[in-house]
Steps between C-alpha positions, in 0.01 A plus 500: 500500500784267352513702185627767733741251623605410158540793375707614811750247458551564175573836551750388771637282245553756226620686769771299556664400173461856399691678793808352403501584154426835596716590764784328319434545104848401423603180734611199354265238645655182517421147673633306765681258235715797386613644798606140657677422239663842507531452891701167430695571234666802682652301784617266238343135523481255225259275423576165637350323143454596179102420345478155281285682240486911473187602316618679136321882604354658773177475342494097509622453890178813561312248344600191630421652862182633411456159366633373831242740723196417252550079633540572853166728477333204337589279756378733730173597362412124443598382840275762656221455275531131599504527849167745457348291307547200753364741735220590294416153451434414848 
């Protein structure tokens, strides 16, 4: 019975990233970061700073976030696999 389920939502998944693609072959599909920026650029604002340190390429400040996201899921993962293993302790 949850193989059914599984495979049901799967389907509903593949459903869903497909649709677009499909209904729209030739969309430009962009993220949230682009269109702010876009958004606040228009109406004219300046930054208020300028950054101490700009990373050389795009390609080093991709990986100094994923870098960035890959620390805060450690931290994560080994504070709940503390707290279960206090639990599992008692």
């Amino acid at each position: 019975m949850k193989t059914i389920h599984y495979v049901g939502l799967i389907a509903i998944l593949i459903v869903l990233f497909v649709t677009p693609l499909l209904l729209m072959p030739t969309a430009e599909y962009g993220g949230a970061d682009g269109a702010a920026e876009e958004a606040i650029s228009d109406q004219g604002y300046e930054p208020w700073f300028t950054p101490i340190w700009e990373p050389p390429s795009g390609e080093i400040e991709s990986l100094l976030f994923v870098l960035q996201a890959a620390i805060g899921a450690l931290i994560i993962g080994y504070y709940v696999g503390y707290e279960k293993g206090k639990r599992a302790k008692k």
